[in-house]
RODO-2510 file (C-alpha; in nm, 4 decimals, decimal comma):
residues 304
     n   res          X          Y          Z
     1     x     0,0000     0,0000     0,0000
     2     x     0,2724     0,2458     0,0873
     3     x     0,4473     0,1928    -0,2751
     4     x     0,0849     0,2689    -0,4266
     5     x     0,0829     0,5818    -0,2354
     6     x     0,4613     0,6898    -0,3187
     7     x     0,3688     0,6103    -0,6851
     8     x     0,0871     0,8583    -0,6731
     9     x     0,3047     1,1225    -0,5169
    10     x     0,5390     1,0703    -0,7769
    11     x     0,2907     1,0901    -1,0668
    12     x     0,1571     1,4163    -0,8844
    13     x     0,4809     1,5717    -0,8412
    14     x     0,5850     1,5209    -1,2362
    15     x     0,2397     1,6195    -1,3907
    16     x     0,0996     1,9375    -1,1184
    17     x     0,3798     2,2044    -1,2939
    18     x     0,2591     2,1150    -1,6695
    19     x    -0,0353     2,3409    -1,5848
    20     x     0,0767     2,6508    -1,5587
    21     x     0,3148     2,6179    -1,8550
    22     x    -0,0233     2,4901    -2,0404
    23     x    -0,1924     2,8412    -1,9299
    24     x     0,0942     3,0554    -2,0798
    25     x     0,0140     2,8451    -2,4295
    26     x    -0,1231     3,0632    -2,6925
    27     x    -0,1865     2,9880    -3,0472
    28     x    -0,1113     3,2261    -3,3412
    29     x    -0,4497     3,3452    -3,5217
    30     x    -0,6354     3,1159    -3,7071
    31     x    -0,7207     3,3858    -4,0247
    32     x    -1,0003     3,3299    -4,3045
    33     x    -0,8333     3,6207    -4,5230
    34     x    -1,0272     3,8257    -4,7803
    35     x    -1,1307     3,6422    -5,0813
    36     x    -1,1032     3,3089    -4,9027
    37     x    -1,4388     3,1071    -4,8965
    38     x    -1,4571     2,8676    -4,6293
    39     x    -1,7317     2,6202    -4,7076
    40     x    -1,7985     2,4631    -4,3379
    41     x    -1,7929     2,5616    -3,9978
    42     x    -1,4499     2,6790    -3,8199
    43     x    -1,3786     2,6065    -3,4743
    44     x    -1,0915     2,5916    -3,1883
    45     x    -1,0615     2,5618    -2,8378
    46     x    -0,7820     2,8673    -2,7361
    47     x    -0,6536     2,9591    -3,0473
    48     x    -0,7907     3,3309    -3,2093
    49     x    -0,9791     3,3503    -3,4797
    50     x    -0,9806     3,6647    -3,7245
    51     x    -1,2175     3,6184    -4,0448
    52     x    -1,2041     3,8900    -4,3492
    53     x    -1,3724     3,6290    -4,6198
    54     x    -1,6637     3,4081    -4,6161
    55     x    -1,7425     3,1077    -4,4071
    56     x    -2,0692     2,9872    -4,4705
    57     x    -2,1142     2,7862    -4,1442
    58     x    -2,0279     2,8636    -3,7395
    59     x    -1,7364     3,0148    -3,6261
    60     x    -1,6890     2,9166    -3,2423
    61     x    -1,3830     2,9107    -3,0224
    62     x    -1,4135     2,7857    -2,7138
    63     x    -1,1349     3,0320    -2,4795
    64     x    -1,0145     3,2677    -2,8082
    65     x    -1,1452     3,5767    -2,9264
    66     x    -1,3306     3,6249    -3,2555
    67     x    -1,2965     3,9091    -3,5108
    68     x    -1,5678     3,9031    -3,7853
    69     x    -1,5044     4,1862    -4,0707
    70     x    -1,6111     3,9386    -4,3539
    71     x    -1,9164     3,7314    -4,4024
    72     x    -1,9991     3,4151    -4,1409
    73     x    -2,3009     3,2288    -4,2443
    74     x    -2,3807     3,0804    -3,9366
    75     x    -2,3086     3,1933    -3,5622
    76     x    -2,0201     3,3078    -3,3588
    77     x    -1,9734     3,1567    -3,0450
    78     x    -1,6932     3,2067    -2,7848
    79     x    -1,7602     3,1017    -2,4341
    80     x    -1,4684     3,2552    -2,2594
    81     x    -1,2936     3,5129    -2,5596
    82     x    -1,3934     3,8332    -2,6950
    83     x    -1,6314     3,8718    -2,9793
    84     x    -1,5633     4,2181    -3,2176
    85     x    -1,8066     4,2787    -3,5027
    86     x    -1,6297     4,5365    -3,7800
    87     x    -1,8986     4,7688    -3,9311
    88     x    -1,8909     4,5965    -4,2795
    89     x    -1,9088     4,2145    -4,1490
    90     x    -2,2200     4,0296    -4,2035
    91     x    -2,3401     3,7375    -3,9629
    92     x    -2,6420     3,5783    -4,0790
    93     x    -2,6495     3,3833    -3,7463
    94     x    -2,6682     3,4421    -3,3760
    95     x    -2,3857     3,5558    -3,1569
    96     x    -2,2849     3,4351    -2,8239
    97     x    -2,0127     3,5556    -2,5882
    98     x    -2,0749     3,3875    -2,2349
    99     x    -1,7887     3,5609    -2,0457
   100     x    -1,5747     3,7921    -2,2812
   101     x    -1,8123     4,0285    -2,4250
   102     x    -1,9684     4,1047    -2,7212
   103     x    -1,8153     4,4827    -2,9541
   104     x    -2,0676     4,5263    -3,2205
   105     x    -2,0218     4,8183    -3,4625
   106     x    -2,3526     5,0313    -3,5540
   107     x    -2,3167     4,8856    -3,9449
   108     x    -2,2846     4,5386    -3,8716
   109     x    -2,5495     4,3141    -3,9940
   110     x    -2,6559     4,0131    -3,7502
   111     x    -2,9592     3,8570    -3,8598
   112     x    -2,9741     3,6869    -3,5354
   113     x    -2,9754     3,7881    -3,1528
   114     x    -2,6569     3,9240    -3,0188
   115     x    -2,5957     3,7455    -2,6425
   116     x    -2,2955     3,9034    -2,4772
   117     x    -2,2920     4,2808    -2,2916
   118     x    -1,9868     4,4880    -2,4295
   119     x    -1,8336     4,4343    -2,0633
   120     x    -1,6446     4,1202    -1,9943
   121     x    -1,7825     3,9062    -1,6816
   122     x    -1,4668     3,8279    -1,4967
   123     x    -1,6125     3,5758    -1,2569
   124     x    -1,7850     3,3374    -1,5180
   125     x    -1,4518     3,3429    -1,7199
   126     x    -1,2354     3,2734    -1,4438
   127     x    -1,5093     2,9652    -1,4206
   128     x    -1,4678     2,8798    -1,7751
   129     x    -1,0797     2,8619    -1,7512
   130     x    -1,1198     2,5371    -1,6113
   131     x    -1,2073     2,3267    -1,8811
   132     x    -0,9777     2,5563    -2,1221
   133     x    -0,6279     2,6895    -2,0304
   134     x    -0,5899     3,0338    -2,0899
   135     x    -0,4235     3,3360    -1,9522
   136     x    -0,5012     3,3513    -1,5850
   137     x    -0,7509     3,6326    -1,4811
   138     x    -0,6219     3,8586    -1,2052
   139     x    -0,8825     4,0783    -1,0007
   140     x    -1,1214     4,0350    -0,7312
   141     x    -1,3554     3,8878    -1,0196
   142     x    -1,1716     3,5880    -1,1080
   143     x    -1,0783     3,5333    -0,6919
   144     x    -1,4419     3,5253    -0,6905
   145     x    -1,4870     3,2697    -0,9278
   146     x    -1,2235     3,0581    -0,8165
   147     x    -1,3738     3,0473    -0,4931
   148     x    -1,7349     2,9799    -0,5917
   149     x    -1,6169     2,6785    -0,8509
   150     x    -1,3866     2,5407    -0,5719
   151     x    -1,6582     2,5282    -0,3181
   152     x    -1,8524     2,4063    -0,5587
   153     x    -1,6290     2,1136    -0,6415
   154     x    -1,5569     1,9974    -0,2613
   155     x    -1,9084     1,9918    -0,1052
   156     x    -2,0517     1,8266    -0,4292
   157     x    -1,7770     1,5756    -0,4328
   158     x    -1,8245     1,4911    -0,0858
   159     x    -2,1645     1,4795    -0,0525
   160     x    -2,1674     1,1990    -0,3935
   161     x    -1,9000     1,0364    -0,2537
   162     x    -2,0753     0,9844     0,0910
   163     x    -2,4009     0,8834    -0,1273
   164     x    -2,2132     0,6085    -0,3027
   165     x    -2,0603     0,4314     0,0648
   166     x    -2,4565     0,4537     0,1903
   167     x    -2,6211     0,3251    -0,1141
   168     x    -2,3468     0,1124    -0,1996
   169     x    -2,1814     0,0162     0,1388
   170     x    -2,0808    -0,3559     0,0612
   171     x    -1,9857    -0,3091    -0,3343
   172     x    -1,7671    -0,0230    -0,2291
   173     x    -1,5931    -0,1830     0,0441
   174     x    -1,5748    -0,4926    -0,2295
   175     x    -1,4013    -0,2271    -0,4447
   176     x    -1,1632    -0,0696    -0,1634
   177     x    -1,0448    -0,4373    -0,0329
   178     x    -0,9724    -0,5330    -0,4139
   179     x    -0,7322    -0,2346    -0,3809
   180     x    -0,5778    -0,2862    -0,0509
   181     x    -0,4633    -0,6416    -0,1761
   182     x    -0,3450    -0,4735    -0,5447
   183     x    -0,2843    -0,1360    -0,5400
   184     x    -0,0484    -0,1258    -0,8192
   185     x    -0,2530    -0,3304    -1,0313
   186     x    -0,5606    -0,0690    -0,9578
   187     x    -0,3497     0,2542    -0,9828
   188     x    -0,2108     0,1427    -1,3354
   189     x    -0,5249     0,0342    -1,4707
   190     x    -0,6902     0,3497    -1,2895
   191     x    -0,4412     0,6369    -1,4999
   192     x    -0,4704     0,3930    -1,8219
   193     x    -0,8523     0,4238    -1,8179
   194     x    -0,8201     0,8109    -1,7223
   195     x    -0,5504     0,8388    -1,9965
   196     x    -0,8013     0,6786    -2,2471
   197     x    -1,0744     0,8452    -2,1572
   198     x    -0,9072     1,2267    -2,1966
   199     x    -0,8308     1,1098    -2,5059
   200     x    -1,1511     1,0082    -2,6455
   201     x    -1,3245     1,3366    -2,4259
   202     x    -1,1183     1,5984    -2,5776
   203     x    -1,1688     1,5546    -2,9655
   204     x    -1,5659     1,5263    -2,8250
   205     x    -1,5766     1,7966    -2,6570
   206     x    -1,4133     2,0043    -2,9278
   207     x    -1,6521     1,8550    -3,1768
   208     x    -1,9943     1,9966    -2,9800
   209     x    -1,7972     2,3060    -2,9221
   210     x    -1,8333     2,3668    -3,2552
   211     x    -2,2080     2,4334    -3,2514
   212     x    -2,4073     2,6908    -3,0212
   213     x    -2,6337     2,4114    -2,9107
   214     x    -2,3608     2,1828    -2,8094
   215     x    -2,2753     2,3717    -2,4905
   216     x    -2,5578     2,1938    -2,2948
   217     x    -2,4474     1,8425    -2,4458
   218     x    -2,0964     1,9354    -2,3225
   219     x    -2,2382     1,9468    -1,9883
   220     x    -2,3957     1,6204    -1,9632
   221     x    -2,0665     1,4488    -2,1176
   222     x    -1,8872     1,5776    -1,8354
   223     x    -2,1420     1,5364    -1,5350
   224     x    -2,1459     1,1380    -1,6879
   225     x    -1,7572     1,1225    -1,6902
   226     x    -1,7505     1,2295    -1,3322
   227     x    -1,9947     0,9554    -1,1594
   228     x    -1,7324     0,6433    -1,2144
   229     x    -1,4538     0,8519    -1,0459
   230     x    -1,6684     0,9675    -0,7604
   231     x    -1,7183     0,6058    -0,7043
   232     x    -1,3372     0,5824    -0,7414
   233     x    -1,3070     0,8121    -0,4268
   234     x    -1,5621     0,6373    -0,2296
   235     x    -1,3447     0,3143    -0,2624
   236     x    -1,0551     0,5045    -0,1598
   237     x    -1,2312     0,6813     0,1465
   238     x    -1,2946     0,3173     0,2531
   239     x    -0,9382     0,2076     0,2647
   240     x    -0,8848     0,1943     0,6657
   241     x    -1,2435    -0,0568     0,6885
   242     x    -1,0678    -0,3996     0,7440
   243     x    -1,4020    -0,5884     0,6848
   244     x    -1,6969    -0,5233     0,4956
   245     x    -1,9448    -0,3619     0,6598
   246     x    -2,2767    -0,4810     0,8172
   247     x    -2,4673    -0,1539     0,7325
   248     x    -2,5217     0,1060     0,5266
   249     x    -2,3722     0,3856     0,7435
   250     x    -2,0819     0,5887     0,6865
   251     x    -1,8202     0,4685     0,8945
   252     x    -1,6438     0,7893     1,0803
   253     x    -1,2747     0,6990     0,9247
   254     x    -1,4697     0,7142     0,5819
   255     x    -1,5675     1,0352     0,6604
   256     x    -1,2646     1,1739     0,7707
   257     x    -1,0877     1,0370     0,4731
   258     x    -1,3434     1,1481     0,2520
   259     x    -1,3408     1,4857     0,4259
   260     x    -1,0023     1,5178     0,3689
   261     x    -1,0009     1,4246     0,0274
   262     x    -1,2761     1,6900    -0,1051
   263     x    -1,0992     1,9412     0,1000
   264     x    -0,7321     1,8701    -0,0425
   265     x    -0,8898     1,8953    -0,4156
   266     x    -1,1477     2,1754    -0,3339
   267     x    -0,8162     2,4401    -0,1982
   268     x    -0,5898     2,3488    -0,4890
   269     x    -0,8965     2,3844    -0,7117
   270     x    -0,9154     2,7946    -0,5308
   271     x    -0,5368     2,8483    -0,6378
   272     x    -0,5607     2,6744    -0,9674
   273     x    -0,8908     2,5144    -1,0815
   274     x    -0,7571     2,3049    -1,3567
   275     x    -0,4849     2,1712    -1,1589
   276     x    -0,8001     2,1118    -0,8999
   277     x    -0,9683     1,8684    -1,1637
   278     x    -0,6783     1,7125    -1,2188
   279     x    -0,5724     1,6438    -0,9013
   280     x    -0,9121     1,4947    -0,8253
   281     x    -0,9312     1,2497    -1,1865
   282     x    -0,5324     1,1211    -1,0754
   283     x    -0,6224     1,0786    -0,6742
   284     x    -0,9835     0,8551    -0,7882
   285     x    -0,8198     0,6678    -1,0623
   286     x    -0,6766     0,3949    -0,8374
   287     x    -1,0366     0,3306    -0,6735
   288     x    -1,1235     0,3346    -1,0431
   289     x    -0,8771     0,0757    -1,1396
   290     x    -0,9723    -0,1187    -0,8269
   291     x    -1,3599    -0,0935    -0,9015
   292     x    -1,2824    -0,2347    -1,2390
   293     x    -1,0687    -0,5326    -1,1195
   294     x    -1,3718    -0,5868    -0,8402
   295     x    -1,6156    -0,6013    -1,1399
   296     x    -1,8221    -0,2998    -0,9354
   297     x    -1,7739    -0,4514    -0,6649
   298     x    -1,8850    -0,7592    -0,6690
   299     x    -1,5697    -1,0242    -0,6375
   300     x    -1,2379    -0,9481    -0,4608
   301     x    -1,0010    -1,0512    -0,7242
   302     x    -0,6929    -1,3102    -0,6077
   303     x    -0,3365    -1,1749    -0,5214
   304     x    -0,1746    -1,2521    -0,8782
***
């Protein structure tokens, strides 16, 4: 158990100062020039996007900030950038700036609804920084944010993981035995799955970005992602039970571990909320690898 725990550390250690090198990254300007006809949609996730020609679809970015002075088709979308409409563009769609802020000139033509003040909101986009790295926000408005999201994160992680050792008191415990007796078994197959699933998430995500009703869809794909590793950290909270237990309480060493956990992930989440996410997928994946060994947490598999 103690090398599963000094592997973890060591995992941490390595991957927790890629993120703010990852915030500093910054794309050069993806550019539709004049004269250029762009039959589909466009799309990115932080990389800038300037269009002077045509694009007959949606031009959405998910962090960057749009400049329309040509024609766009469809709409504009940037949940966390800037949107500026030049005075001869032409947007035959709808335009949506969640946190940025929308600059419209008087002789722009939008045939749809503009959804975006001129202001940026600093709070929402220090909330949508988390699921896109970006330059950090400084000002009370993005401490704000932080400290909402990170809240947020640690009583809602707590409070699921506590629902899953009540509902589920003898499957977890299943789970958390399975990786007491192989925890390096559980923590590789744990960051494998995690690995693999990023993988598969990102290209998604970036896919329904694409699209202004996609945003919702994004939502769900992530609320579903997080239920298996919330039962990862109730199988973890469960590691100092010896035996399986005989009720569906919450045993008080559960709760301190569990407490412990959501609060560990919930104040790195306040300094650095993407580093906060992370820290929470790489601490459940080994109750993840072990609740996939267990088969949910139904067999304790044999020492191998």
């Amino acid at each position: 158990m103690r090398r599963c725990y000094i592997a973890l550390i060591v995992i941490l250690a390595g991957l927790l100062p890629v993120f703010p090198a990852l915030a500093q990254v910054r794309e050069r300007t993806l550019l539709v020039p004049a004269g250029q006809h762009v039959a589909g949609n466009i799309a990115t996730t932080t990389q800038d996007i300037e269009v002077a020609g045509t694009v007959d679809g949606d031009v959405t970015s998910w962090s960057g900030d749009i400049v329309i002075s040509g024609r766009v088709g469809g709409d504009v979308v940037s949940y966390n950038g800037h949107i500026i409409v030049a005075g001869m563009a032409e947007v035959g769609g709808h335009i949506l700036a969640l946190s940025g802020g929308v600059q419209r000139e008087p002789s722009a033509s939008v045939a749809g609804q503009v959804l975006g003040g001129p202001e940026p909101v600093g709070a929402l986009a220090s909330l949508f920084d988390i699921f896109a790295p970006a330059p950090v926000a400084q000002g009370s408005d993005a401490a704000v944010g932080r400290l909402l999201f990170s809240l947020a994160l640690g009583v809602f992680l707590l409070a699921f993981c506590l629902l899953c050792i009540a509902l589920w008191p003898g499957r977890t415990a299943t789970a958390s035995m399975t990786l007491r007796r192989l925890p390096l078994r559980a923590l590789a197959l744990g960051l494998l799955t995690t690995l693999i699933l990023g993988l598969l998430l990102l290209p998604l995500v970036t896919l329904l970005a694409a699209t202004l009703i996609g945003l919702p869809l994004i939502a769900v794909l992530l609320a579903l992602a997080l239920v298996p590793y919330i039962y990862g950290m109730a199988t973890l909270a469960l590691l100092p039970a010896r035996a399986l237990p005989r009720t569906s309480g919450v045993s008080q060493s559960a709760l301190v571990l569990a407490v412990t956990l959501a609060l560990l992930i919930a104040l790195v989440a306040m300094v650095a909320p993407l580093a906060g996410l992370a820290l929470f997928y790489l601490v459940a994946s080994p109750g993840l690898g072990a609740a996939i060994l267990s088969r949910g947490g139904l067999v304790v598999p044999l020492h191998s």
